[in-house]
C-alpha positions as CSV (number, residue, x, y, z in Angstrom):
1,X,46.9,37.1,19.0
2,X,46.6,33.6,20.4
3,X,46.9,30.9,17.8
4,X,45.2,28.5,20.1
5,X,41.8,29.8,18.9
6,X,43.4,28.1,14.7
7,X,43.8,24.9,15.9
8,X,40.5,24.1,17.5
9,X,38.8,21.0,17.0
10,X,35.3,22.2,17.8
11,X,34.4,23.2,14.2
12,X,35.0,19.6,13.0
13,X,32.6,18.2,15.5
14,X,30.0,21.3,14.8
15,X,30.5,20.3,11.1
16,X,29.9,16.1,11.9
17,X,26.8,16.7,13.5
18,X,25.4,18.8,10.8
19,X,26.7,16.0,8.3
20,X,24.7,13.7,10.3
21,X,22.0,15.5,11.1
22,X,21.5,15.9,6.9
23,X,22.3,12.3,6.4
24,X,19.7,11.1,8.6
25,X,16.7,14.1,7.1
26,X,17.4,12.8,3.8
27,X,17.3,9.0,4.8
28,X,14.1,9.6,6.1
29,X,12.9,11.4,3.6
30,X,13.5,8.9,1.3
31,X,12.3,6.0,3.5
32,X,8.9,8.4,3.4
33,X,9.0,8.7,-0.4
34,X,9.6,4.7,-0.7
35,X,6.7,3.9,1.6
36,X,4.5,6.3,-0.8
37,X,5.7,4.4,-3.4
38,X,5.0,1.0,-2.0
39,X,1.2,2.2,-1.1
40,X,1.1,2.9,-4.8
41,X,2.0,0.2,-6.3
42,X,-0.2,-2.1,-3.8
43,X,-3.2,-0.1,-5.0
44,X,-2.6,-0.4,-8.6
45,X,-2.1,-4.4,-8.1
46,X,-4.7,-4.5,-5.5
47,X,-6.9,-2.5,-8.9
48,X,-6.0,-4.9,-11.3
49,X,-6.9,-8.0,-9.3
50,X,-10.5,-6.8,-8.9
51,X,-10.8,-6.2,-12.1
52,X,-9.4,-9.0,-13.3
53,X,-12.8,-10.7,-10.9
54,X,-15.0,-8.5,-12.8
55,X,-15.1,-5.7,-11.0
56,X,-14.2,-2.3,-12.7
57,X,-13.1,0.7,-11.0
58,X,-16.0,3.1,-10.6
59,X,-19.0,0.6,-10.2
60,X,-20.9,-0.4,-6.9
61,X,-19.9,-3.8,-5.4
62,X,-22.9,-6.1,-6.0
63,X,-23.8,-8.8,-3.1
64,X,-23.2,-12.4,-4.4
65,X,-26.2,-14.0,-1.8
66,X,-29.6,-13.7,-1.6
67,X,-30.8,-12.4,1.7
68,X,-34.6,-13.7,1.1
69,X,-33.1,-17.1,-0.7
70,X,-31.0,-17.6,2.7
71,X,-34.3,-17.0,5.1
72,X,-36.2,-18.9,3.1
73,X,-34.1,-21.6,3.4
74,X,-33.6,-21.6,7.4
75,X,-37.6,-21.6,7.6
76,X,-38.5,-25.1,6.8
């Protein structure tokens, strides 16, 4: 039996690059779940300032000009 075949280093590298390889899935996982996170909270502040300007959530914006006011004007 050769004891050579005990003291390998190979399984320590095969067993870094697995640790790595997990390290870096979950980092980006997270970096994923952080960016979802981020696109949340933008939308719920990004809500309450156009509320906070009168508009609510489920109504049709309204157009602040007057299309025939505005021609009328440039005619004279």
């Amino acid at each position: 039996m050769k004891l050579t075949q005990l003291f390998r280093r190979d399984r320590t590298v095969i067993k870094r690059a697995d640790a790595q390889d997990q390290a870096e899935k979950i980092l980006a996982e997270s970096l994923r779940l952080v960016g979802q996170v981020c696109t949340k909270v933008a939308d719920l502040i990004e809500t309450q300032r156009l509320e906070r300007a009168g508009y609510s959530q489920n109504t049709y914006l309204r157009r602040v000009d007057n299309p025939q006011a505005d021609a009328q004007q440039k005619k004279p």
